[in-house]
LUMVEXBA-640811 format. One record per residue (C-alpha): residue number from 0; residue in one letter; x, y, z. Coordinates in steps of 0.05 Angstrom, whole numbers. Each point is the difference from the previous one (the first is absolute). Layout:
BEGIN
+-----+---+--------+--------+--------+
:   k : r :      x :      y :      z :
+-----+---+--------+--------+--------+
: NUM : a :      X :      Y :      Z :
...
+-----+---+--------+--------+--------+
***
This chain:
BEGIN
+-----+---+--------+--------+--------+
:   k : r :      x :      y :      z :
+-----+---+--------+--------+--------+
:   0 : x :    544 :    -30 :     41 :
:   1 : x :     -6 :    -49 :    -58 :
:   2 : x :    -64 :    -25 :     21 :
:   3 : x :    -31 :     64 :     23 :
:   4 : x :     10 :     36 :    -72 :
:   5 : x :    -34 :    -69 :    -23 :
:   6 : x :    -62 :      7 :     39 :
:   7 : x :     -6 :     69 :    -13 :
:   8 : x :    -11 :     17 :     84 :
:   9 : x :      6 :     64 :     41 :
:  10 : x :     13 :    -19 :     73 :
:  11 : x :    -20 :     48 :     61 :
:  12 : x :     49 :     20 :     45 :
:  13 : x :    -39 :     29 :     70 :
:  14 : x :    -31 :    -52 :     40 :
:  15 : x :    -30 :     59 :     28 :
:  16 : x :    -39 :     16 :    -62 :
:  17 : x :    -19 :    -72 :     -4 :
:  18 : x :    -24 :     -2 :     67 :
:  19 : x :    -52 :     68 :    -14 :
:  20 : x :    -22 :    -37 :    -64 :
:  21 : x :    -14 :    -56 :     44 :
:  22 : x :    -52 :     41 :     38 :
:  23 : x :    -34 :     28 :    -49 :
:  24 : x :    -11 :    -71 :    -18 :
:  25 : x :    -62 :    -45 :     14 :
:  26 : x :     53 :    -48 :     14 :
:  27 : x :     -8 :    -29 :     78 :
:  28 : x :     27 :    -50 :     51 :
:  29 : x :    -57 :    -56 :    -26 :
:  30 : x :     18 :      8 :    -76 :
:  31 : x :     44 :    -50 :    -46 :
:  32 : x :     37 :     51 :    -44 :
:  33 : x :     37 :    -22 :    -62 :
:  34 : x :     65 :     41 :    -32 :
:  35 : x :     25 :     -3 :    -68 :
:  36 : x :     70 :     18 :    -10 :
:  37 : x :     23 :      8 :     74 :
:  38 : x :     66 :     20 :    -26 :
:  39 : x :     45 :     11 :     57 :
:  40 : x :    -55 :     -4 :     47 :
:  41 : x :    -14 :     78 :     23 :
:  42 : x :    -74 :     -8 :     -7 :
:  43 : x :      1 :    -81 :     22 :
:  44 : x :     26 :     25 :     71 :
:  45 : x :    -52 :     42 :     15 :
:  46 : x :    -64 :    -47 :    -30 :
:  47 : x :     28 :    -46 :     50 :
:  48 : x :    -13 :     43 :     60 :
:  49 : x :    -67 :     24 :    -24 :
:  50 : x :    -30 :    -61 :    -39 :
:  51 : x :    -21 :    -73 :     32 :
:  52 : x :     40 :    -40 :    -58 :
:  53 : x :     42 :     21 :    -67 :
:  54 : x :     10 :    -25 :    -63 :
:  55 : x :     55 :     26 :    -33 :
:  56 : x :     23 :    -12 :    -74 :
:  57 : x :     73 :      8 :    -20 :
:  58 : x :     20 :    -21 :    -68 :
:  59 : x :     79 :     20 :      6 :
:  60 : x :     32 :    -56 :     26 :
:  61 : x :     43 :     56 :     35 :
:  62 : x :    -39 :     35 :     32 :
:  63 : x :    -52 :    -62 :     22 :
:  64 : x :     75 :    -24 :     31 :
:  65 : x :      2 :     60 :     36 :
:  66 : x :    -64 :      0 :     27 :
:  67 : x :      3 :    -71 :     34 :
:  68 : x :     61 :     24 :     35 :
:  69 : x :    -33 :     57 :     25 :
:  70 : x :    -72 :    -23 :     29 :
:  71 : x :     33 :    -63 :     15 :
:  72 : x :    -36 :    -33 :     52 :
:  73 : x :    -64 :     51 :    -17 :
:  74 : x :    -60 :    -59 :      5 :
:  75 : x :    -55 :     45 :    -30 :
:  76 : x :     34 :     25 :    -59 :
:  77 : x :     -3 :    -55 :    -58 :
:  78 : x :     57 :     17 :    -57 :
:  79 : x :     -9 :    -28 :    -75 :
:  80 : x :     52 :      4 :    -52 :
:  81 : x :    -57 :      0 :    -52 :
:  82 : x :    -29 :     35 :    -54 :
:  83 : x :    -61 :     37 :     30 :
:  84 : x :    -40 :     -2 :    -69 :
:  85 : x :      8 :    -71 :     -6 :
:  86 : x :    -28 :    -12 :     81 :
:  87 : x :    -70 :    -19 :     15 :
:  88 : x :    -39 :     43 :     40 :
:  89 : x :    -13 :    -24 :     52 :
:  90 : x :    -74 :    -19 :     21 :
:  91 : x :     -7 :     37 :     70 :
:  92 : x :      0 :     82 :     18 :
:  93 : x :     55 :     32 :    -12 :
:  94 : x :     33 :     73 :     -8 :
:  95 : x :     63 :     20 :    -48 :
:  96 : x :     52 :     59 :     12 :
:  97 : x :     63 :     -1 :    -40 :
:  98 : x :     43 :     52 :    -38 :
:  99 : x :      0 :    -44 :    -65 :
: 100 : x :     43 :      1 :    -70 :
: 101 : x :    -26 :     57 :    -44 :
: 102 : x :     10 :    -51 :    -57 :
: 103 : x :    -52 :    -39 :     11 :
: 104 : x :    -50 :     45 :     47 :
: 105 : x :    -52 :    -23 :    -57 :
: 106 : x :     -1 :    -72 :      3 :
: 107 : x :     -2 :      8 :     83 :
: 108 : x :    -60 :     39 :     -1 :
: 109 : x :    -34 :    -42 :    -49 :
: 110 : x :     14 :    -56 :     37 :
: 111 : x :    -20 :     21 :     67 :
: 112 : x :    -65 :     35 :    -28 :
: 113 : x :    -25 :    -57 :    -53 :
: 114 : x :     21 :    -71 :     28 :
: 115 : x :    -45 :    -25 :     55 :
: 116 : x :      8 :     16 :     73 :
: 117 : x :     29 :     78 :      1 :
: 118 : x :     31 :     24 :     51 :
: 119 : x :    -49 :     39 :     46 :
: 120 : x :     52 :     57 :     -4 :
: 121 : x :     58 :     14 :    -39 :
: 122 : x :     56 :     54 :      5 :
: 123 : x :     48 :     -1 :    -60 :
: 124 : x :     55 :     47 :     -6 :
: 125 : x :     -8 :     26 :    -80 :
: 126 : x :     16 :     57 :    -53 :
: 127 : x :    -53 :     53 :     15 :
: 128 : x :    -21 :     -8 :    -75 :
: 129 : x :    -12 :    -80 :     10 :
: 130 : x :    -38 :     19 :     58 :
: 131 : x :    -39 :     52 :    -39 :
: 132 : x :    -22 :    -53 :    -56 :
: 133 : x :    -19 :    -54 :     48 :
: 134 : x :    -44 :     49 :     42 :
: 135 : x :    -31 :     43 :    -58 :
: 136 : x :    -47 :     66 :     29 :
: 137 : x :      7 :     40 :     42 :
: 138 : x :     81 :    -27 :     14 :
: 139 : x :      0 :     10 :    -80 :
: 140 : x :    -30 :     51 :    -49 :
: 141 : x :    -25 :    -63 :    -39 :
: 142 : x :    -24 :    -74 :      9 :
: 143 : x :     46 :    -52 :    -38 :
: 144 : x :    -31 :    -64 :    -12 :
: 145 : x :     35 :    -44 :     53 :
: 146 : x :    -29 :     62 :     56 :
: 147 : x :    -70 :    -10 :    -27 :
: 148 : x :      2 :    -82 :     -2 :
: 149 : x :     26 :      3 :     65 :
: 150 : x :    -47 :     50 :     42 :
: 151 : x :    -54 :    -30 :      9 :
: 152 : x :     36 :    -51 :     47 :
: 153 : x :     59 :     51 :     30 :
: 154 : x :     16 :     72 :     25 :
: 155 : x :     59 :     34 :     -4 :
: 156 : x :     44 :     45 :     36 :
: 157 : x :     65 :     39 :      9 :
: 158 : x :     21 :     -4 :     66 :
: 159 : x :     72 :     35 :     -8 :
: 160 : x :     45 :     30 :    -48 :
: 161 : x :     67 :    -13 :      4 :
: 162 : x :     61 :     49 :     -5 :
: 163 : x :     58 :    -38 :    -54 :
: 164 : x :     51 :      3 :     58 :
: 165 : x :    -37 :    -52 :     44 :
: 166 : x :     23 :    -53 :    -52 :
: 167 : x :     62 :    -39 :    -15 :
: 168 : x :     21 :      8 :    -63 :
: 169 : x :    -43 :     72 :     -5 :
: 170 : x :    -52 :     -3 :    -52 :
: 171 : x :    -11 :     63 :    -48 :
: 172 : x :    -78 :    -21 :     -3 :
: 173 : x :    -55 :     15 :     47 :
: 174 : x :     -8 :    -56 :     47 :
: 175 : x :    -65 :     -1 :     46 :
: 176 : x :    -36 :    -59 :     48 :
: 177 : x :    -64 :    -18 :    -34 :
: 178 : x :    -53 :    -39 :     43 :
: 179 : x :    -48 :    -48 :    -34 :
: 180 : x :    -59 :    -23 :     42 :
: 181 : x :    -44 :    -47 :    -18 :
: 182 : x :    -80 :     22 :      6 :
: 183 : x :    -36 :    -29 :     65 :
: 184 : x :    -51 :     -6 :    -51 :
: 185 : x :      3 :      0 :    -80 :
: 186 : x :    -27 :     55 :    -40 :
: 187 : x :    -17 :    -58 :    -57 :
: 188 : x :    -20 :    -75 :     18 :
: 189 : x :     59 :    -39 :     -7 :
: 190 : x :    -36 :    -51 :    -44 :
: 191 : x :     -5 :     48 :    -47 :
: 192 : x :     75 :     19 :      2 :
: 193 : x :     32 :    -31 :    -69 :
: 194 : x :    -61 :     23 :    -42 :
: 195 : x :      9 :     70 :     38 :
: 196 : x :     81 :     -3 :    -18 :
: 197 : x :    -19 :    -18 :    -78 :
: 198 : x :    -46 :     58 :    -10 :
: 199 : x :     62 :     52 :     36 :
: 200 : x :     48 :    -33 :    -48 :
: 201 : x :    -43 :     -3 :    -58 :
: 202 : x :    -23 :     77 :     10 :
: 203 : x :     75 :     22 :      8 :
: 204 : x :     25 :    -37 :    -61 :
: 205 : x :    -46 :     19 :    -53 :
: 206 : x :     25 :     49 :    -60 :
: 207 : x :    -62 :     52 :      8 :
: 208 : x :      0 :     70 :     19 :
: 209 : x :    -50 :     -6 :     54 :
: 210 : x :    -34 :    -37 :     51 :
: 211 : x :    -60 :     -2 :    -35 :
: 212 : x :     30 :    -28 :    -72 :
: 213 : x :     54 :    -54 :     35 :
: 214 : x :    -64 :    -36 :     47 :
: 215 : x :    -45 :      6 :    -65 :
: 216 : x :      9 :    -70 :    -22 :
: 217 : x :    -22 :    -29 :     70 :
: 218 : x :    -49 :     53 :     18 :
: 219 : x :    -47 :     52 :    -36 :
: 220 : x :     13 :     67 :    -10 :
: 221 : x :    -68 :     27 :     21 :
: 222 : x :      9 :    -45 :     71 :
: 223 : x :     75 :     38 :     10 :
: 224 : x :    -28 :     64 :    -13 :
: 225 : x :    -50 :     -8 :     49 :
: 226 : x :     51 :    -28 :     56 :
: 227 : x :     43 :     59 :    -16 :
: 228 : x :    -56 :     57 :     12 :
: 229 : x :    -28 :    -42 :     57 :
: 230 : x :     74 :      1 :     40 :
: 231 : x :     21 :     53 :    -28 :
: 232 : x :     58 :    -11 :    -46 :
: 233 : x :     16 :     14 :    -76 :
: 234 : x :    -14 :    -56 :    -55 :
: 235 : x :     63 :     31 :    -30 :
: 236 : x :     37 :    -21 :     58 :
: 237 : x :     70 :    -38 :     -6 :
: 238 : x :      6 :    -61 :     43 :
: 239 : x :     59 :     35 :     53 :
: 240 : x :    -57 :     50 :      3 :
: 241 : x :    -51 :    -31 :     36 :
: 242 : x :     -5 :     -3 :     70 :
: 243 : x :     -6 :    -68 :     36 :
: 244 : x :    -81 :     10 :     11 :
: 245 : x :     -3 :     14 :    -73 :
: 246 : x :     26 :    -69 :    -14 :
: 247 : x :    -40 :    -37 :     52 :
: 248 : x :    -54 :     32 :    -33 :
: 249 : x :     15 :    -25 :    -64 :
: 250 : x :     17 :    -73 :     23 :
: 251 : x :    -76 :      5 :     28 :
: 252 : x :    -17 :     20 :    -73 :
: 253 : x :     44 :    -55 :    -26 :
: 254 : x :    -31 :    -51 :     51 :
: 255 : x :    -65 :     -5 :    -32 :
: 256 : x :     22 :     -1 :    -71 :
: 257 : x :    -14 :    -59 :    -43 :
: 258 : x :     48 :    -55 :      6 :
: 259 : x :     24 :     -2 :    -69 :
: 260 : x :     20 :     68 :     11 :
: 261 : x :     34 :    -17 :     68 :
: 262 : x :     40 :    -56 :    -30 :
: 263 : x :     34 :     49 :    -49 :
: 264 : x :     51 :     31 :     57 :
: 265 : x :      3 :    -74 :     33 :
: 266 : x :     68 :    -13 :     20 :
: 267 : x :     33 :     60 :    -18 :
: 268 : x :     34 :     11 :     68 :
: 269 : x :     24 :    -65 :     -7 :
: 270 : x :     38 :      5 :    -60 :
: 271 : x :     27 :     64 :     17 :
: 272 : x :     32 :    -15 :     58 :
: 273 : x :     33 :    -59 :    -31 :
: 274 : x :     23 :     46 :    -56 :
: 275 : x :     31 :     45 :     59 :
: 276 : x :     34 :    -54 :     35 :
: 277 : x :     39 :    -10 :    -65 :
: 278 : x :     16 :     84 :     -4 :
: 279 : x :     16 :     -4 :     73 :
: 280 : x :     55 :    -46 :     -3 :
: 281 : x :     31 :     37 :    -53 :
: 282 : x :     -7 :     73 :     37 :
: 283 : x :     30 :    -24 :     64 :
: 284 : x :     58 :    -33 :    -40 :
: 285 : x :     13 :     62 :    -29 :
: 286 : x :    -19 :     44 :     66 :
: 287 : x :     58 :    -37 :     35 :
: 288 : x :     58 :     25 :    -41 :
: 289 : x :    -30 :     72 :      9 :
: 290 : x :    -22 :      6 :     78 :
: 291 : x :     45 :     50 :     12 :
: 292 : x :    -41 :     56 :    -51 :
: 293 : x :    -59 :    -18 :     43 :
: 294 : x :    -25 :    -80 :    -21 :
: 295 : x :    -64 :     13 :    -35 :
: 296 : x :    -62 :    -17 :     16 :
: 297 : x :    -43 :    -56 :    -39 :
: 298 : x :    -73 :      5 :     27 :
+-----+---+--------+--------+--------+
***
C-alpha cells in the first residue's frame, strides 16, 4: 500500500468494465497500445486480447514484479520499470489507454499532446475537472489556455463516467475516461505552431481587463474591433471567453502583423512551461501525502 499512497493511483476492480471501455475504444487487433501505470494489471489483461502489441509502464518495483509473474511468457506485451515522462516517444503509430496517477495527469497530457509523434488516440482515466480544463467548450463552460493551445491539433471527449465504487481505494472525486484524438487534419499549419502557442500564452497572461486592451501592444485596437464585429464576439471579452474560432481568428489577425510586434510574445510558451515544470514537482510532492482527500489536480 506504501507505494500506491505514493503514486497517488485508483485501480479498477471489473475486468468487465474494462472490457466495455475497450469497445468503445478505437483501439483494434492491428494497433501498438501503450499503458502507464498498469498497476496490478486489470486493464493490461484485456489490451492484450484486443491490441496487436503493449507497452506497459510500471514505476513500483512491486507491482512491475507482479506483473512479470503474471503475463509471464506473454510475447506481445513489452513491460518497463520506467518513468513514462522521462521515455521517448516512440517514432511509429501508436494509441495510449491507461487509468494513470491523478498526481501528475498534467505533465501526461502535456507530454503526449506537445512532444513530437502523439499518439493517434489516447484514453486516460482523469478527475472530471482535469478533463474539463484540458478539453475547454462545450465539455467546459470556459476555454483555459492549455484547451485553446491545444485544439487546433486535438478533439476531445468523454466516453464514460465512472461510479467511485469501481475503484480500489474509492475516490471521493469525479473520475471520468477522457479521449484525446489527434485531428486527421490540423485546424492551424503546424509550422506555425510555436508562434500560435506564444500569442495563446501571451493573451492569457496579460494584466488587462479585456481582449481588446491585453493584445493592444501586438495588434491595433481599430483591427480587434473589426475582427470582433466581423465573428461576432465582444472586444470586452476575457480570454476563457472566447471560443476556439475566435482565437483562430485572431492568430490570423496576429499572422500578418509586423514582426517587431510578433517578436514581443516570442517564447512565452517556452518559458512558461519551464516555470511549471518547477511548480509541478512541488504540487505532486505535496499531492502525495494527501491522495486520500482526492490528490489534486495540477493542469
Amino acid at each position: 500500500m506504501r507505494k500506491r499512497i505514493r503514486y497517488s493511483q485508483n485501480f479498477l476492480r471489473n475486468n468487465q468494465l474494462v472490457k466495455n471501455l475497450l469497445d468503445k475504444s478505437s483501439i483494434y487487433s492491428n494497433d501498438i497500445v501503450y499503458e502507464i501505470g498498469a498497476g496490478d494489471g486489470i486493464i493490461t489483461k484485456e489490451l492484450l486480447k484486443k491490441a496487436k502489441r503493449v507497452v506497459a509502464f510500471e514505476l513500483d518495483r512491486n507491482l512491475y514484479d507482479k506483473l512479470t509473474q503474471r503475463f509471464q511468457g506473454k510475447k506481445s506485451l513489452e513491460l518497463r520499470l520506467e518513468n513514462f515522462l522521462t521515455y521517448k516517444l516512440p517514432n511509429y503509430s501508436y494509441k495510449v489507454f491507461s487509468n494513470i496517477p491523478f498526481n501528475i495527469t498534467s505533465a501526461i497530457i502535456k507530454k503526449l499532446t506537445l512532444e513530437n509523434n502523439s499518439p493517434e488516440d489516447t484514453y486516460l482515466i482523469v478527475q472530471n475537472e482535469a478533463a474539463k480544463k484540458f478539453a475547454g467548450k462545450p465539455i467546459d463552460n470556459k476555454n483555459s489556455q492549455i484547451a485553446v493551445i491545444l485544439n487546433p491539433w486535438f478533439e476531445y471527449h468523454i466516453i464514460h463516467k465512472f461510479k467511485a465504487s469501481d475503484f480500489f481505494p474509492r475516490p471521493n472525486i469525479e473520475i471520468v475516461l477522457l479521449e484525446i484524438r489527434k485531428r486527421k487534419k490540423a485546424l492551424i499549419d503546424t509550422k506555425n505552431k510555436q508562434k500560435y502557442e506564444d500569442l495563446i500564452t501571451y493573451a492569457f497572461n496579460q494584466f488587462k481587463p479585456n481582449i481588446a486592451e491585453g493584445l493592444s501592444n501586438v495588434l491595433r485596437k481599430q483591427d480587434i474591433i473589426r475582427l470582433t464585429k466581423e465573428f461576432n464576439f465582444s472586444p470586452n471579452s476575457k480570454p476563457t471567453e472566447l471560443d476556439f474560432n475566435d482565437w483562430r481568428s485572431l492568430f490570423n489577425l496576429f499572422y500578418n502583423a509586423p514582426k517587431n510586434k510578433q517578436k514581443l510574445v516570442l517564447g512565452s510558451f517556452t518559458k512558461q512551461l519551464r516555470q511549471q515544470e518547477k511548480i509541478e514537482k512541488i504540487h505532486r510532492t505535496r499531492t502525495d501525502k494527501n491522495w486520500k482527500k482526492g490528490g489534486g489536480i495540477n493542469v
